[in-house]
C-alpha positions in Angstrom: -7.4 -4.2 -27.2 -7.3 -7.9 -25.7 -4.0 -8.3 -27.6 -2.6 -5.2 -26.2 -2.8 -6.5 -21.9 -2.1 -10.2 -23.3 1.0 -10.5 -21.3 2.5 -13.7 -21.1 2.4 -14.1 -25.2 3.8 -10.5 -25.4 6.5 -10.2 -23.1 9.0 -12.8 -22.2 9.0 -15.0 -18.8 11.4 -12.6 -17.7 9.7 -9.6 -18.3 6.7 -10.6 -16.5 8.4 -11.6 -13.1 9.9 -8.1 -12.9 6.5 -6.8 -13.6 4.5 -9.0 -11.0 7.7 -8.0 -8.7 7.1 -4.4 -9.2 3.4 -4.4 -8.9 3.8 -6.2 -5.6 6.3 -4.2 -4.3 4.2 -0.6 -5.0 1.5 -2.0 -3.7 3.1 -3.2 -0.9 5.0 0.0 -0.3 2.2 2.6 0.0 -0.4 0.8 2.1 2.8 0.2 4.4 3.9 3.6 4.4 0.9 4.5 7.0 2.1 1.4 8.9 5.7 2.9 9.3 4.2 6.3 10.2 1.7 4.8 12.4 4.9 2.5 14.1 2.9 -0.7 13.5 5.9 -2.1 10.9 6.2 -5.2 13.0 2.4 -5.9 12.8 4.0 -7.2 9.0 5.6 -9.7 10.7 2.5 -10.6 12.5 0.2 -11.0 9.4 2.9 -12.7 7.9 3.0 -15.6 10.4 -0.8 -15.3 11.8 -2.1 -16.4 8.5 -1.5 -19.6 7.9 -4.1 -20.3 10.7 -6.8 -18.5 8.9 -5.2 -21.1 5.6 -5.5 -24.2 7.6 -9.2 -23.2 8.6 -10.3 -22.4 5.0 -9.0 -25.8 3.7 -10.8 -27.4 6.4 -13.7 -25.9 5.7 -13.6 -26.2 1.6 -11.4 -28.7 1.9 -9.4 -27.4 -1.9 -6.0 -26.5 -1.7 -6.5 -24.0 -4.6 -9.9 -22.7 -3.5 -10.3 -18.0 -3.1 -11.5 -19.0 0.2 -7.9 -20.0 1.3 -7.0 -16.2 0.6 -10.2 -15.4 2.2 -9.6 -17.2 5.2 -6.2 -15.6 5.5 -7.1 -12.0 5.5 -9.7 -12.5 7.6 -7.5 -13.8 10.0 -4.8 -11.3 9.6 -7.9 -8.7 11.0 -8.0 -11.0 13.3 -4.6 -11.0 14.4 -4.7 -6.7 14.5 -7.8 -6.7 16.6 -6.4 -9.3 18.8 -3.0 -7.0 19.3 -5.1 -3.8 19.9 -7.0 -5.5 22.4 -4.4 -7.3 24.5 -1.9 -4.0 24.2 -5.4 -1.2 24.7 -5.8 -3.3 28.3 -2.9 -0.8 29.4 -1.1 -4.1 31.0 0.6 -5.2 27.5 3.1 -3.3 25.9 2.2 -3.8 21.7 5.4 -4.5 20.7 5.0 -7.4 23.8 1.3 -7.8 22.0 2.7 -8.6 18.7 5.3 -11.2 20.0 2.2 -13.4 22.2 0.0 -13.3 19.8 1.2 -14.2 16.3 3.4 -17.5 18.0 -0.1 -18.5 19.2 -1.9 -18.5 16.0 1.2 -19.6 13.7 1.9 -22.5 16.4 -2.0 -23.4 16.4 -1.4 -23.5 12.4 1.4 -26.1 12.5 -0.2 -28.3 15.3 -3.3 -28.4 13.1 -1.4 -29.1 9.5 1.0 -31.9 11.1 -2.1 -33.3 13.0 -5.0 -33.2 10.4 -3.2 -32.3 7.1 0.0 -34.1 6.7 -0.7 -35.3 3.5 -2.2 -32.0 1.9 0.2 -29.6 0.3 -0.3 -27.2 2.3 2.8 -26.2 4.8 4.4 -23.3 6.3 6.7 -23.4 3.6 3.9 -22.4 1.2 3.4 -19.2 3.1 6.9 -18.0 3.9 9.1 -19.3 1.0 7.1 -18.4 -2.1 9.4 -17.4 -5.4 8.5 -14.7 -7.9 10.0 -16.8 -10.6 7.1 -18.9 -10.2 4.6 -16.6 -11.2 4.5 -16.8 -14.9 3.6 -20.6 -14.5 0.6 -19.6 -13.1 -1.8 -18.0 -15.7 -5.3 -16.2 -16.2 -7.4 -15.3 -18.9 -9.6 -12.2 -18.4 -11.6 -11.1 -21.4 -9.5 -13.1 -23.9 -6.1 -11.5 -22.2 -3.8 -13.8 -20.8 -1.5 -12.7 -17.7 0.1 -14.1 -14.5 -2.7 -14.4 -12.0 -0.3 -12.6 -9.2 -0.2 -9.7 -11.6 -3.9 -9.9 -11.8 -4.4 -9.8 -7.9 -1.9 -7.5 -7.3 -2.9 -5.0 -9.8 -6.2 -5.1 -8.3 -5.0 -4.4 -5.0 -2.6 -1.7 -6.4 -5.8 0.3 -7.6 -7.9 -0.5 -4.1 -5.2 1.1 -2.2 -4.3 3.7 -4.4 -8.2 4.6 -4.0 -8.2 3.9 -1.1 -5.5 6.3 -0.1 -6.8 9.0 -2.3 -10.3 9.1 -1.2 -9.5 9.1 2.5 -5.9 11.0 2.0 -7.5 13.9 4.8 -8.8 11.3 7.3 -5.7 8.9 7.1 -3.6 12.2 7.8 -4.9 13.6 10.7 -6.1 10.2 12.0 -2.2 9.2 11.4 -0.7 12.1 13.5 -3.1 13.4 16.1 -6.2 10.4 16.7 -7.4 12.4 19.2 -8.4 15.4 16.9 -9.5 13.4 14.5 -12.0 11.7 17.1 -13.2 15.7 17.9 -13.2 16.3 14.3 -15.6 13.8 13.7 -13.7 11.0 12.1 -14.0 7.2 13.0 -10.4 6.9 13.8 -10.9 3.4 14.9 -12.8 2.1 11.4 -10.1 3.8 9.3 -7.9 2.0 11.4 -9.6 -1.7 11.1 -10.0 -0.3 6.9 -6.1 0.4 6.7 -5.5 -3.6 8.4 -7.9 -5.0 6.2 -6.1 -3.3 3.4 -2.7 -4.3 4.8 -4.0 -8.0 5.0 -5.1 -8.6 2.0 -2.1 -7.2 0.4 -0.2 -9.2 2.5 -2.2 -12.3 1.9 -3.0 -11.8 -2.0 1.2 -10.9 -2.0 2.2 -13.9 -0.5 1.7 -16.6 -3.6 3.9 -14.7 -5.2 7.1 -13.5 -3.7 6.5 -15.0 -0.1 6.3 -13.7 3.3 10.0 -12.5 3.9 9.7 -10.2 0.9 5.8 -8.8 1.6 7.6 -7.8 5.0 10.8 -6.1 3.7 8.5 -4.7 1.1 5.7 -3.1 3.8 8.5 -1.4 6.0 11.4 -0.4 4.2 10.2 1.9 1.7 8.0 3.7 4.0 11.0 3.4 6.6 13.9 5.3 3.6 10.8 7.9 2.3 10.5 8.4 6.1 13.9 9.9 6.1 13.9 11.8 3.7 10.2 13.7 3.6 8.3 14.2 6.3 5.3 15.1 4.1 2.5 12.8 3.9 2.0 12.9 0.2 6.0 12.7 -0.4 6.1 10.2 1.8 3.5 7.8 0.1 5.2 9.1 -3.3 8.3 8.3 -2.7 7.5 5.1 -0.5 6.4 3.6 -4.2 9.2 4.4 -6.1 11.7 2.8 -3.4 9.5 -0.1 -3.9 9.8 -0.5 -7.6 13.9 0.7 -7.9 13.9 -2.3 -5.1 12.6 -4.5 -7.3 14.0 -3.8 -10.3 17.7 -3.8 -8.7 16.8 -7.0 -7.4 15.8 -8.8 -10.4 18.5 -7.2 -12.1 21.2 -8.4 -9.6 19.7 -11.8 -9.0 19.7 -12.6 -12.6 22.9 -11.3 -12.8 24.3 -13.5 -10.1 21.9 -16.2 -10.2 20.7 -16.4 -6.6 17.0 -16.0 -5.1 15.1 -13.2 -6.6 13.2 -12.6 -3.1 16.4 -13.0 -0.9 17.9 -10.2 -3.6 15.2 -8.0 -3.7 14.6 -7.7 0.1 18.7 -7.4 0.5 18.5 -4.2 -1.7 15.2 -2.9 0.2 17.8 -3.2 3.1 20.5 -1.8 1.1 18.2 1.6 -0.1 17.5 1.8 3.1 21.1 1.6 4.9 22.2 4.1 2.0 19.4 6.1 2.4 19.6 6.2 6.4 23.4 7.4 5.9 23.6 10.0 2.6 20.0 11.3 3.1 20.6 15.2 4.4 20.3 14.9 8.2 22.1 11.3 7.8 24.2 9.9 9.9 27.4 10.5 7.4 26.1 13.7 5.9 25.4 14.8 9.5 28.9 14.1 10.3 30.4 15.5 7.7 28.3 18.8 8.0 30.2 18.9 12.0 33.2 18.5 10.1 32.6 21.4 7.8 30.8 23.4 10.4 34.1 23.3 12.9 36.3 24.4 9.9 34.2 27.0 9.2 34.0 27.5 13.2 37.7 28.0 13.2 38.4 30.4 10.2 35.9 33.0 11.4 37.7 32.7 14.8 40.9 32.7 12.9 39.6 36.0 11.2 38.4 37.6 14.4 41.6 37.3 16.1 43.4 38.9 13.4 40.7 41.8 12.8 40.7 42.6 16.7 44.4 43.0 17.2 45.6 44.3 13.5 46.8 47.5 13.9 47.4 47.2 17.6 51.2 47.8 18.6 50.8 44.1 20.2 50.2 42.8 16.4 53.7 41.3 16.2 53.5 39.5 19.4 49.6 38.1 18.5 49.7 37.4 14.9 53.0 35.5 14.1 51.9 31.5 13.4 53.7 30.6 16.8 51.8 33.1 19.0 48.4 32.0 17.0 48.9 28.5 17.8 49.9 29.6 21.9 46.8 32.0 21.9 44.3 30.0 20.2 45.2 26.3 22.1 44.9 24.6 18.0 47.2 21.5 16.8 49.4 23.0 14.6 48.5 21.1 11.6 45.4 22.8 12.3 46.2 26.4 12.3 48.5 25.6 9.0 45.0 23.9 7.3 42.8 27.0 8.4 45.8 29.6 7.6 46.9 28.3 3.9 42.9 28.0 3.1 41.9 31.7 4.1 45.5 32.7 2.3 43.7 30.3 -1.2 40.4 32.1 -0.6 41.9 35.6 -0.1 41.2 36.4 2.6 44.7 36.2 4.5 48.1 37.8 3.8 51.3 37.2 5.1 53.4 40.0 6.0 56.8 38.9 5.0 58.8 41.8 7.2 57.0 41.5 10.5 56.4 38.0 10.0 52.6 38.3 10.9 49.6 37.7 9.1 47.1 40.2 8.4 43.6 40.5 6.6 43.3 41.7 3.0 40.3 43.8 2.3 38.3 41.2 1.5 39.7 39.8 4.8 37.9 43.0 6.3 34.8 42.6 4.5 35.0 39.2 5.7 35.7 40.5 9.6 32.8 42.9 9.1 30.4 40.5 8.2 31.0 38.0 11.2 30.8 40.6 13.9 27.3 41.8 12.6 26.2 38.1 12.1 27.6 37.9 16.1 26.0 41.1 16.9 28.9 43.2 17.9 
């Protein structure tokens, strides 16, 4: 069975790097999904820089570079960092999105001042935080009960199962507590310890993601998912769902392309989270194209039933010749005439429109009729 999860002997370098990337970027996605919902993305960007504080401190304090307490140390301070931003923006005087930006330049600043002071000669810089490279990861190995595997697809698996847990055991309470705190207070719920849970959860993804594909990605990876399942579902579940798989298509059309093209596998993979998204955000079906194109549609559609209704109403009539020849049509109804010839020729394709050769008029067919029927009972006349 050992020989079966032994990854790094059974699948090749490349192989593993898309599967730590995958991993991270699932795990990633559905904890950050109740981020985007809760409109907290940018408390990401917070964690991302806050944490190197809570780095610097842990080295201090063990005084190893490699040491778990460094990660420790980190998520710890990422809580931090959310408790800090609740507090300052729950004072009523501090917007949060004005929180966010005092707050994380404190504790990133207080991070550099204390690595170029009292660690200049340790390896352990802001670049280590917020430039880390997914190809790295297969250099990096464990053995776990004879199995050998990239320790970032370790960690990150094991975070992938806390928050899938995590999720599923309190799917009711993050739901309620997500859209309407205030009823989940009545109802009973600790809105505010599922909130500090979720940050924990959010930190040490963030932290535990970090070694692996760096801070820019673990951002790009926590908000746009959620952001493009956002647009398209406004279910809960969906949304988590769907959250996951824009996470792992990301990363797989990143390594693809960035193997392809030979350029950074992070920069590549957080382009095409941005990509999904921008496609996502325009084709998704109240989009901004498919929006625009429905308005399109709908005014075509618009100006055949009025097309059809001015025809209906005055057919018959012993004013028909002077309303329904294509120059009185276009006087009458006020339309370009390359308009009134689009709208004309397409109810003559469909059937619905005849020209009368002799009197030089167009008329409705019997369809056209049916057609005329239809719209003044869907008008209610």
């Amino acid at each position: 069975m050992s020989q079966i999860f032994d990854i790094s002997n059974n699948l090749s370098s490349g192989q593993q790097i898309l599967l730590v990337l995958i991993i991270t970027s699932v795990s990633c996605a559905i904890i950050g999904s109740f981020l985007v919902l809760r409109k907290l993305s940018m408390v990401s960007d917070a964690l991302s820089h806050s944490v190197l504080l809570g780095i610097v401190v842990a080295f201090f304090v063990t005084n190893d570079v490699a040491s778990p307490w460094l990660i420790v140390g980190a998520a710890i301070f990422g809580i931090f960092t959310v408790m800090a931003i609740e507090v300052l923006s729950g004072s009523g005087m501090v917007k949060n999105d004005d929180a966010v930006g005092i707050i994380f330049p404190l504790f990133f600043s207080l991070a550099v001042i204390l690595i170029t002071k009292y660690a200049r000669n340790v390896h352990i810089d802001t670049d280590m935080v917020l430039m880390g490279e997914v190809i790295m990861a297969p250099l990096a190995k464990i053995t776990v009960a004879e199995a050998t595997m990239p320790k970032a697809f370790l960690y990150m698996g094991i975070m992938l199962l806390i928050n899938v847990v995590f999720i599923t055991v309190f799917y009711k309470e993050l739901k309620v507590s997500t859209f309407d705190g205030q009823f989940a207070t009545i109802a009973g719920f600790s809105s505010v310890a599922l909130f500090y849970a979720l940050m924990s959860l959010t930190s040490f993804t963030t932290v535990v993601a970090f070694d692996a594909v760096g801070a820019i990605l673990v951002i790009s990876f926590l908000t746009a998912p959620g952001a493009s399942a956002y647009l398209i579902t406004k279910d809960l579940k969906w949304t988590v769902i769907l959250s996951g798989i824009f996470g792992a298509v990301n990363a797989i059309l990143g390594y693809t392309l960035s193997m392809r093209y030979n350029v950074s596998m992070s920069g590549m993979t957080a382009t095409m989270a941005g990509m999904t998204f921008l496609l996502t955000f325009l084709f998704n079906k109240d989009g901004y194209i498919t929006s625009m194109m429905r308005k399109i549609r709908n005014r075509k559609n618009y100006r055949m039933e009025i097309l059809i209704m001015h025809i209906g109403n005055h057919m018959g009539e012993s004013c028909e010749i002077e309303e329904l020849g294509i120059r009185t049509l276009e006087d009458h109804l006020q339309w370009k005439h390359e308009d009134l010839l689009w709208t004309v020729e397409r109810l003559i394709n469909q059937g619905i429109l005849r020209k009368n050769e002799k009197k030089e008029i167009f008329q409705l067919t019997d369809r056209g009729f049916d057609k005329f029927n239809k719209i003044k009972k869907s008008y209610g006349m």
